[in-house]
N, C-alpha and C positions, 0 to 999 in steps of 0.2 A: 762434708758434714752438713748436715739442716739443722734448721731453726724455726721451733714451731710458736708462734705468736699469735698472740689475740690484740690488737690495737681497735679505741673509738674514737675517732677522730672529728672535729667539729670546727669547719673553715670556718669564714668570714662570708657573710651571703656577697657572691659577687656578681656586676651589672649584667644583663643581657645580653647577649649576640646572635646573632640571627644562627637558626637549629641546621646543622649540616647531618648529611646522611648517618643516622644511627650505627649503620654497617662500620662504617667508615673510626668511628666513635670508638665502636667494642674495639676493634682491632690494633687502633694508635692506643687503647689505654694498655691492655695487655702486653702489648711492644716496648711502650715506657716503660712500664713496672719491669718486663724481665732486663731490660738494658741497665736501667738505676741500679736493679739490686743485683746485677753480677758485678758492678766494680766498686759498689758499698756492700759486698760481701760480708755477713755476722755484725755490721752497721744495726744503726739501731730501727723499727719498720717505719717509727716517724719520719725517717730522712725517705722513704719513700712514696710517704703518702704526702709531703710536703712536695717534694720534685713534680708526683703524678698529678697534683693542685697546679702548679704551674702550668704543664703541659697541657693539662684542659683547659685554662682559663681563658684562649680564645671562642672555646665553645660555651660558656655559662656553665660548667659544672665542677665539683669538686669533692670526694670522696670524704662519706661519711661513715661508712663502716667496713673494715678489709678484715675479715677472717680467716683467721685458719692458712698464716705464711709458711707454705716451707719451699726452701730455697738450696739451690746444688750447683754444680759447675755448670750443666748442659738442662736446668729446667726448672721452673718455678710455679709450684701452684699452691691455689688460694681456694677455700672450701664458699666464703662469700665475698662478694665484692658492691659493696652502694654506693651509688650515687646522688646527688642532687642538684637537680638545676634548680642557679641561684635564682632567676628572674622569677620563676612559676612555683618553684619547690617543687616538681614534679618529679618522683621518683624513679629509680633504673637499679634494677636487680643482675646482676651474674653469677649464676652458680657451678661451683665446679671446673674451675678456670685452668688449665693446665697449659704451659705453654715452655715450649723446645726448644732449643738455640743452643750455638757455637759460638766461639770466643771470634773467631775471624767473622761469625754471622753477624754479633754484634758491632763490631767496627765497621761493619758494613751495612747500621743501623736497620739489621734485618732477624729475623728469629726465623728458625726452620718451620713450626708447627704451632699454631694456638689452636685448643679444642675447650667447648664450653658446655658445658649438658644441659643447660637452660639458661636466657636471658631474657629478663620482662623490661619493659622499654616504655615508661609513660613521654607521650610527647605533650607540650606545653598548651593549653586552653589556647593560644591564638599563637601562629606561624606568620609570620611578613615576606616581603622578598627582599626587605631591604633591615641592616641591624637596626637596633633602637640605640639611642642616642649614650653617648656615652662609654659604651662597651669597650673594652679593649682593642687594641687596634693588633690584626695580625696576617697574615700573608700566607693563603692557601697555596698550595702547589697549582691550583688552576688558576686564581687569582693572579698568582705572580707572570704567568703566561702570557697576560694580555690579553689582546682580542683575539690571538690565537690559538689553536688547540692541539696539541701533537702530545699522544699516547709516547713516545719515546720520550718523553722529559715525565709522566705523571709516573705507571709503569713501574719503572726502577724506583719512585719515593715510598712504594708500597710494603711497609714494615714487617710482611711474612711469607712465608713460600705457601702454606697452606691453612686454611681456617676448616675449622670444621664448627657447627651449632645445632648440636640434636633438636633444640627446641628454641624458636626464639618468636617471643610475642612482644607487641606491637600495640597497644591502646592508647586512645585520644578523646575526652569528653564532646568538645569544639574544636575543631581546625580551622582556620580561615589562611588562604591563600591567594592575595589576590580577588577576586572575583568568584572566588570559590570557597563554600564554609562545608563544613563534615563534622556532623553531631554522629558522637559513638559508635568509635571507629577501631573498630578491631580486625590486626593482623596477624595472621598467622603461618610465619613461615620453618614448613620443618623439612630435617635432614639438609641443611645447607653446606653445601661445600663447594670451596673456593682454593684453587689451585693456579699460584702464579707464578711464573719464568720471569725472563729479564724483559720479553718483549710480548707477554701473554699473559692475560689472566682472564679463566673463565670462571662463573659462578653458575650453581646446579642444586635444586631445590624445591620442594610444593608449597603455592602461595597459596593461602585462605585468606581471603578479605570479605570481614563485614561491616553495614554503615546504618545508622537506622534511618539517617538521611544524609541527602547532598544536594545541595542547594548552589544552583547556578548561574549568574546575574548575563544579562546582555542587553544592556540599552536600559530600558523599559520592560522587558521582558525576563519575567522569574520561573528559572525549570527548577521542579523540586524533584528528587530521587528517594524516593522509599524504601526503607528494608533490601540496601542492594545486596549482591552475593557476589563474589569471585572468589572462582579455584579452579588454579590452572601450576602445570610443571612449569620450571621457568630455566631456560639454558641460557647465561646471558657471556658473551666474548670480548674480549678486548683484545683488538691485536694491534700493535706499536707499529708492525712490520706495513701495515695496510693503512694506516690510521683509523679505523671503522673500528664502531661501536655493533654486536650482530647481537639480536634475540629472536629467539625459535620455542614456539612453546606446542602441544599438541594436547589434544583429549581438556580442553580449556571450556568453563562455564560461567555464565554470568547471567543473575538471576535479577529481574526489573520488574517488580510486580505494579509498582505504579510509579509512572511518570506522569507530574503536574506541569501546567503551560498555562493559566490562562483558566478557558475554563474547560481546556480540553486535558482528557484522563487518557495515556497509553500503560499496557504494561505487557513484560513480554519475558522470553528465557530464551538467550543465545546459548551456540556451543558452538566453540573454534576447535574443527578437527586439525587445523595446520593452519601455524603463524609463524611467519620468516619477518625481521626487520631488521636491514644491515644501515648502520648510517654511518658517513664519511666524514669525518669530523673536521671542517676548516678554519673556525670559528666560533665561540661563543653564543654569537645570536644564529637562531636554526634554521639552517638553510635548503629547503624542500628540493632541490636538485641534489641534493648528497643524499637523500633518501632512497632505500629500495625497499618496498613491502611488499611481501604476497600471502593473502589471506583466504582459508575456505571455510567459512560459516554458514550455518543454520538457525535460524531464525522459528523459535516457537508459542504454544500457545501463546496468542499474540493478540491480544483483543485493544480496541480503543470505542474511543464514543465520538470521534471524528467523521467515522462512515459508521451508517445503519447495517449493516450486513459482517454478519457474524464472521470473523476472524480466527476463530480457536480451532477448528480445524484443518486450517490450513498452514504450510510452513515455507519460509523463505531462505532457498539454499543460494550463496551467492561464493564466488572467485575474485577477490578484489587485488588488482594488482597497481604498483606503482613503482614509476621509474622513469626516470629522466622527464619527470615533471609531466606526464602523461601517467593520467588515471583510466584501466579498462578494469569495468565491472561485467562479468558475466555469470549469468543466473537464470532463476524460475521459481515462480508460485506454483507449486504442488498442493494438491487436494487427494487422500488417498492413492498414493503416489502416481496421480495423474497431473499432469504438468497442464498449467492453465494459461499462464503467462511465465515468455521464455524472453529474456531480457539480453543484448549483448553492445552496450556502450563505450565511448571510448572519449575521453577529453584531456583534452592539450590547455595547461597552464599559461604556457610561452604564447600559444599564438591566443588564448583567448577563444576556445574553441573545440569542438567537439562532431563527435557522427555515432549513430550506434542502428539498432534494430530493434524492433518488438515484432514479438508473436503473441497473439493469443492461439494457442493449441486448437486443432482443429478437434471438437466435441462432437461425438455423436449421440444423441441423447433417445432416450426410451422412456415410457410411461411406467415402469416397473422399477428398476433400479440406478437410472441415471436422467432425474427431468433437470430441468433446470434449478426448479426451487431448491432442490437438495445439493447443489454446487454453491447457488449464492443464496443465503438463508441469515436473516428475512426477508423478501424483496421486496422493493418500496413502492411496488402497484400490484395490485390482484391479477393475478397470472401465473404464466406457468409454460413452458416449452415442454412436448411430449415426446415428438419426435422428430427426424431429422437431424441436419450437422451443422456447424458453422465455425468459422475460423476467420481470421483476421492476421494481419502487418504492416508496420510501419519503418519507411526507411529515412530517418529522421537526421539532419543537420543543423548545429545551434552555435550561436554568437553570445558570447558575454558580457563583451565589455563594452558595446558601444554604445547600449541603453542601461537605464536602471534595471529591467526585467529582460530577460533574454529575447534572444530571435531564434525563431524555432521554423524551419521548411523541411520538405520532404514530398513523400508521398506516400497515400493509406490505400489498399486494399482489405474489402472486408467483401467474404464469400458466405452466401447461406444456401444450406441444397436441403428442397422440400422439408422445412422446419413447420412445423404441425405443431398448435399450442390456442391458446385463447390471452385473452387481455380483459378483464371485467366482465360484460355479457356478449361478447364478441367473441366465437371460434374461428379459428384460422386454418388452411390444411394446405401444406406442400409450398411452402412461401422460398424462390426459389431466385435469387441474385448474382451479377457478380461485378462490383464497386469499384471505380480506381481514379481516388482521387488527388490531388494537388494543394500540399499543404503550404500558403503563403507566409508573410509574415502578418502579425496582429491575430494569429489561428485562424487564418482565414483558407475556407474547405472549397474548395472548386472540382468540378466532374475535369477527368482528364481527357476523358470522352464517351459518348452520350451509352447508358447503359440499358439492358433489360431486364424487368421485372415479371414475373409471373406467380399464380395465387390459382391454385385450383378451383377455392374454397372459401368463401364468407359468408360467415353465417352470423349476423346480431338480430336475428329474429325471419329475418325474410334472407334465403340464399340464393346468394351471387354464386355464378360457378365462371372458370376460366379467366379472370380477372390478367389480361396482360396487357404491359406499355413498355415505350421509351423512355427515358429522364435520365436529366440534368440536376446538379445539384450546386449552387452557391449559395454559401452560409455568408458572403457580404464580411464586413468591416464592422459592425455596429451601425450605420448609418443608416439603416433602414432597404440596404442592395439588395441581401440576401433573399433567394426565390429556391424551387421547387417547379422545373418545367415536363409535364409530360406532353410526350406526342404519340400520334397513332394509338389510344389508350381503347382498350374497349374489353367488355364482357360479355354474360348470358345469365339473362332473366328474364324469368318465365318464358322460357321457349324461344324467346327471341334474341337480339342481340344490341346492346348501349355500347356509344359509339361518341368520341369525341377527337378532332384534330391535333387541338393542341390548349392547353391547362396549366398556364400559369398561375401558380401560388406565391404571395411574397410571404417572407418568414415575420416582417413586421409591420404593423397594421396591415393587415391582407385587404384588399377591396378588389375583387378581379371578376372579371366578365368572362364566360366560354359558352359554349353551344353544345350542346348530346342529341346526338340523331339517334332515334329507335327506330328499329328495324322488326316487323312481325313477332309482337310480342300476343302469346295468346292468352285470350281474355279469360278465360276459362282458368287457366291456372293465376291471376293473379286475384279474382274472387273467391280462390278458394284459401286465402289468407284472410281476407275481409269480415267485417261483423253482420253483412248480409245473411243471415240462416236462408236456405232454401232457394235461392238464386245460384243459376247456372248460366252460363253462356259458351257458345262457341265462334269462333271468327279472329281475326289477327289484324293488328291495331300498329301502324307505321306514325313518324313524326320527328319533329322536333324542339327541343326546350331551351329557351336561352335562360341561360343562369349566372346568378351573381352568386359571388361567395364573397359575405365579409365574414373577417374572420374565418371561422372553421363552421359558420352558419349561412346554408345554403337559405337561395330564395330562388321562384320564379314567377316571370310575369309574362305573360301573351304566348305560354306553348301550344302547343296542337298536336291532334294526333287524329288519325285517319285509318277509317277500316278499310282493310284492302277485301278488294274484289272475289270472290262474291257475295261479300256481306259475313254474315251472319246469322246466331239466332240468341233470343233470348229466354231462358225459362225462369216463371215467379212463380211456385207453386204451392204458395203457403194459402193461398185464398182469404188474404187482407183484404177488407173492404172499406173502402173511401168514409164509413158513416153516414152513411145517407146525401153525400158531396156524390152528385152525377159526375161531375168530372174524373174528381179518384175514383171513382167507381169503374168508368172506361179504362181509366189506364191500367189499374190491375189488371180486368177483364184481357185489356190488348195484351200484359205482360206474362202473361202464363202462356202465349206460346207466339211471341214476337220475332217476325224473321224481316230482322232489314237488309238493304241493298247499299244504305246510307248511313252512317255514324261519322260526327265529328266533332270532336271534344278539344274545348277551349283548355289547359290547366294554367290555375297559381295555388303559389306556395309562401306560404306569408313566413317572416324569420323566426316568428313563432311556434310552426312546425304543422298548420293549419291547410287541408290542402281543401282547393275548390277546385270543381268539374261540373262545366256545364254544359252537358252532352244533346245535341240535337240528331236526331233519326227520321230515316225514311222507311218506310218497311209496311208489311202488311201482318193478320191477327187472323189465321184460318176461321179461328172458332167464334170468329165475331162481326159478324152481318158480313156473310159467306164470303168473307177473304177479304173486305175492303179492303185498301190503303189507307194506311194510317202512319201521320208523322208527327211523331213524340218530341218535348224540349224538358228535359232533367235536371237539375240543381243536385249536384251531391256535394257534401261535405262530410269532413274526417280530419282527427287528431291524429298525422302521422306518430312521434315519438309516444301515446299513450296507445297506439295498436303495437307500437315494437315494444314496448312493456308490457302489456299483454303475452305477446308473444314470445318472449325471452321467457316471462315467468312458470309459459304453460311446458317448460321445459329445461334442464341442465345441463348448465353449458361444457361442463366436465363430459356427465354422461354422453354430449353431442360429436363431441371433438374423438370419445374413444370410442364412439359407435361406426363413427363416420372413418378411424383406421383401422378398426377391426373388416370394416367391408371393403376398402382399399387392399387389404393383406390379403384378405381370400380372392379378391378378384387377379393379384398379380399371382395369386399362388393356381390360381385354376387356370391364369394364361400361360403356366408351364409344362411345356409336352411332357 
């Protein structure tokens, strides 16, 4: 026989307790109510809602409105069921409450089956970890446990064989937990079902979670979370037989549009294709060696204002696994699913300690569809790689615990083959390495041994061609060690050849001295850079300059240079004339057809960039008092860096660099049989 009832019922507001899992909540109330009223059978519904007051009151809640009772041997359902917690008044809806049970289920304070077609769930303005004072005193199944935890004693106290919750929501104005607050917080989990044994119970269900913030304290330091998003399936296990707690969720998203720190902005959009987490329960407080995790996410539109260089189209795929207190991450940054940097680390908790690898993908890059700028965009100097490849790795070992900041060793390799590109008014063509070096601790970079450099091509106004050397690299400690040594360095300009032993640079305040020997450089092609109009010469010009470099600004004083044998000649054929000065007068006259035997020229170069040449000559002048001898002494003066601004400007440095491998590609394509 049923009994159909409408009962409003209105407890006594009672004190606070700290908020246990809602789940938890639906399931012991539904269990009570069909226990109470199968052995107060046709009893009146008050004696039910009185008992169901009891049975909450170590949680703060106590039933305000039960609708719609109707009650049988094997099942009890209610059209609505309210709640209210005392402390908050925050309200809790179940609709459609239907719940299954046997007489020997009941004595074995268990019910076969509770199913609910919707539950709304307000949790209270602020959450603690600890009750508020005064509450009732009562005794969790885990509580009663002690410090320790075993699924065979929780398990069997679980009041049903199966729950089911078509719809069950979850909202919160303010959360605070600890260190943690969550303004407007909605959850949304539907199709849940919960199916438990004597020594098993799993849960299976899709979560939606949203927040309009979440606010995170640490020290000094305040993370705020924006408009977060999650929704992911969720398979959750409990097995008594293992003692492990397992969740596996797949096809998982969670959406970060902005993360605040400070005054740094991230935001970004994971997606977990596959998450495994089994944990072995010994204890109460969480013990990272009972853990096992294995995670594979992706990482997108990803921007921050940390680095300059645009992030949104690139994505970050990674394997994070964990177990036995060793965490291996393996991964890559992809750009157009080309992998940029391939990551594969690995650290140990126990010993304080870790090994892993980097790669950066070896790039080949082209002036058409792959330069550089359109990988890292915007770059934070004017430039640009055309062509060419480059690739890089590092085989990295670190320490944790024995400083405040880690200890980082290894060793870098980084390869570049004929990388062709400019930097400002400077092209470059065929820039060609291959690096290996020794990483200390303090990030201190040392050559592991001595390398070669080579350089086709430099062009910042006047072109260097073949540019190769030796070197050495240490980047020092901070204290001012770190240098830059080449040896055997040398080039080709203007026809000849620059030449230097050995070129030490220090990386801090530089002040260093070296020597360039020239070798037959001809005259003739270096005036034809010059702002002399109408002056020619021919003849080849040997020497050498000793130079300081402070800083990154060269100087010179007391060089020389010497025309090798047999001279020379000179032509001025503009037909300048002195003004009425007999002396200018001769010497143009001698300059329009000057052939010496003898040149030799004093050079300095002031840090100003100022160059003086004071050239003395022996020679004769056909056409002038029939052949005499005549020896000339010249003063010249010149602003080198305003001739190479000149000279940069009478030209683009894009256009130079693709002029310059467009003629490189024809000539390897016409050196093919």
């Amino acid at each position: 026989m049923d009994t159909d009832t409408s009962v409003q019922a209105h407890a006594q507001p009672l004190r606070h307790r700290r908020w246990l899992p809602w789940l938890v909540v639906v399931a012991l109330t539904a269990a009570m109510v069909a226990g109470l009223a199968w052995f107060a059978y046709q009893q009146r519904a008050a004696l039910i809602i009185n008992a169901t007051n009891a049975a909450l009151l170590p949680y703060g809640l106590h039933v305000q409105t039960l609708d719609g009772l109707q009650l049988s041997t094997t099942s009890l359902r209610i059209s609505r069921l309210d709640l209210i917690h005392s402390g908050s008044g925050a309200p809790q809806h179940l609709s459609k409450l239907r719940v299954e049970f046997t007489a020997a289920g009941l004595l074995r304070r268990r019910v076969e089956t509770i199913s609910i077609t919707s539950a709304e769930l307000t949790l209270p303005d602020l959450l603690t970890n600890t009750a508020n004072d005064g509450a009732s005193s009562s005794v969790t199944p885990l509580a009663a446990a002690g410090n320790s935890v075993r699924l065979g004693d929780i398990l069997p106290a679980v009041p049903f064989k199966q729950l089911r919750i078509a719809q069950l929501q979850v909202t919160g104005d303010k959360i605070a937990a600890g260190a943690t607050v969550i303004e407007s917080l909605s959850a949304d989990l539907r199709s849940l079902r919960v199916d438990c044994q004597h020594s098993r119970c799993q849960l299976t269900g899709m979560l939606g979670v949203s927040a309009d913030k979440l606010i995170y304290t640490i020290g000094q330091t305040v993370i705020n979370l924006n408009l977060v998003a999650l929704d992911t399936p969720i398979d959750i296990t409990l097995d008594a037989n293992t003692d492990t707690v397992s969740l596996n969720a797949r096809a998982a998203s969670v959406t970060l549009p902005s993360i605040r720190a400070g005054d740094s902005m991230t935001g970004l959009v994971g997606n977990v294709q596959r998450l495994t987490i089994v944990y072995a329960l010994k204890a109460l407080d969480f013990d990272p060696a009972g853990l096992y995790l294995h995670a594979e996410l992706s990482v997108s539109e990803l921007y921050t204002n940390l680095v300059d260089i645009n992030l949104w189209s690139m994505r970050v795929d990674q394997q994070l696994t964990w177990q036995d207190g060793i965490a291996h991450i393996v991964g890559a940054v992809i750009r157009d699913n080309q992998p940029l940097l391939i990551n594969d680390l690995r650290h140990s908790t126990a010993l304080e300690s870790g090994q892993g690898t980097l790669v950066v993908a070896r790039t080949q890059f082209n002036d058409t569809t792959n330069k550089l700028s359109e990988l890292l965009s915007p770059l934070t100097w004017r430039g640009d790689i055309l062509a060419g490849s480059a690739g890089a790795s590092a085989n990295l070992n670190w320490l944790t615990g024995q400083s405040n900041k880690p200890i980082v060793t290894g060793n870098v390799q980084v390869s570049l083959d004929e990388l062709s590109g400019y930097i400002n008014e400077t092209a470059f063509l065929q820039l060609s390495t291959d690096f290996t070096a020794e990483l200390l601790p303090d990030w201190h970079l040392r050559s592991a041994h001595t390398a070669f450099v080579s350089l086709a091509s430099l062009d910042a106004g006047i072109e260097i061609n073949n540019i190769r050397s030796d070197y050495r690299v240490d980047s020092g400690t901070g204290d001012g060690t770190g240098s830059i040594s080449l040896t055997d360095a040398s080039l080709e300009l203007f026809g000849g050849t620059v030449s230097s032993k050995q070129l030490d640079y220090h990386l801090q305040n530089n002040d260093s001295n070296f020597t360039i020997d020239i070798d037959s450089i001809d005259l003739n092609q270096m005036l034809a850079i010059s702002a002399y109009k109408g002056v020619s010469a021919t003849g080849l010009v040997s020497g050498r300059l000793p130079v300081r470099l402070h800083g990154l600004t060269p100087s010179i004083s007391g060089g020389t240079l010497t025309a090798l044998q047999p001279g020379g000649t000179i032509s001025y054929g503009t037909g300048a004339t002195g003004d009425g000065n007999q002396s200018l007068d001769l010497v143009y006259q001698a300059l329009q057809d000057y052939r010496f035997n003898l040149m030799e020229t004093k050079v300095d170069y002031q840090e100003s960039g100022e160059l003086d040449l004071a050239i003395r000559m022996e020679g004769i002048s056909p056409e002038l008092n029939g052949g005499q001898r005549i020896n000339l002494n010249l003063n010249i003066n010149d602003d080198i860096p305003a001739l190479l601004q000149s000279l940069q400007a009478a030209r683009s440095v894009t256009d130079s660099i693709e002029s310059r491998l467009d003629a490189r590609q024809r000539s390897t394509t016409d050196s093919v049989p």
